[in-house]
Steps between C-alpha positions, in 0.01 A plus 500: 500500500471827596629594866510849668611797401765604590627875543793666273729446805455178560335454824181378583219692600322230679803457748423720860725780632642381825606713751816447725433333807689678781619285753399504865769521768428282822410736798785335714740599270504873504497458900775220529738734241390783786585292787846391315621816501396686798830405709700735126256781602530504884878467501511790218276752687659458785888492347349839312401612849798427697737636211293844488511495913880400525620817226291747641547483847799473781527214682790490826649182604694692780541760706828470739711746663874477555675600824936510527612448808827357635667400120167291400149581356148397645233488345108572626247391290138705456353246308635214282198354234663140536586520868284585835593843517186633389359527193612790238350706237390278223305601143487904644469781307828661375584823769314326747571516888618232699525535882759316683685543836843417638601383803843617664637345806581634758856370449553849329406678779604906509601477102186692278396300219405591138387267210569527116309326169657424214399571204208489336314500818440848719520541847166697560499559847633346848338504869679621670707756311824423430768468616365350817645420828533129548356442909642189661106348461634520112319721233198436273490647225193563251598554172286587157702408183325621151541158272696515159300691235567238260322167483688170553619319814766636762673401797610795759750527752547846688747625670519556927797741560609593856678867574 
C-alpha cells in the first residue's frame, strides 16, 4: 500500500496553513477599565494642579497689626482666612499688592501713629502719610503692603507705634 508522499521534512502537504485567530475584546470592557479609573485621573490632575498652584504662588492666612499700650499688646486683625475678618490674599502672584486698612481708636487721641512690616513683606504706601495724628473719632488708615517675593504661605502681623 502505497500512501502519500510525503516531503523531506516531514510534514504534509495536504495539511492547510492556519492563521492565528486574534481574539475580540468585549466593547464594555475597554469602557468599564475607563470608568474604573477615572476617580486615579481626576484626583491626579487636580493634586498636579493644586501642587503647581500652591509652589508658585503666595497665599496669606493673616494680616494683623499689633498696638502696646499700658504694659499689654492688642491686636487688630485685617483679615484672618479662617476667621470673619475678611478674606486675604490667596494663590496671588509673588510681588503682588494687597490693600488693607487699619483702624485706630480714638483712645490714642493726640499721639501720631506709624505702622511697620516685617519681613518679607513691604510697606508700599499708607493714606494718610505717616506718622499721622490720631483725632479722638480714631484714625483709619489705608495701607498697601507688596506680598513676599517668594512663593509659599505666610501669616503677617505689623506693627502700630505711637510717638
Amino acid at each position: 500500500m502505497v500512501g502519500p508522499v510525503l516531503p523531506s521534512d516531514g510534514v504534509s502537504t495536504t495539511a492547510k496553513s492556519e492563521k492565528p485567530k486574534h481574539r475580540q475584546v468585549p466593547l464594555w470592557v475597554p469602557i468599564v477599565a475607563v470608568m474604573a479609573a477615572s476617580p486615579l485621573i481626576y484626583a491626579g490632575v487636580f493634586a498636579v494642579g493644586d501642587y503647581i498652584t500652591t509652589h508658585t504662588t503666595v497665599t496669606v492666612d493673616l494680616v494683623s497689626w499689633a498696638v502696646n499700650y499700658d504694659g499689654g499688646t492688642e491686636y487688630f486683625i485685617s483679615c484672618q482666612t479662617a476667621g470673619s475678618f475678611g478674606s486675604c490674599p490667596t494663590h496671588v502672584t509673588p510681588g503682588s499688592n494687597y490693600a488693607t486698612s487699619v483702624f485706630i481708636s480714638g483712645y490714642f487721641a493726640g499721639k501720631n501713629a506709624s505702622l511697620t512690616a516685617p519681613s518679607p513683606f513691604d510697606l508700599r504706601s499708607t493714606t494718610p502719610n505717616l506718622p499721622a495724628l490720631v483725632l479722638s473719632v480714631g484714625l483709619t488708615i489705608g495701607v498697601n503692603l507688596t506680598l513676599p517675593s517668594s512663593p509659599g504661605e505666610y501669616s503677617f502681623t505689623g506693627a502700630v507705634i505711637f510717638s
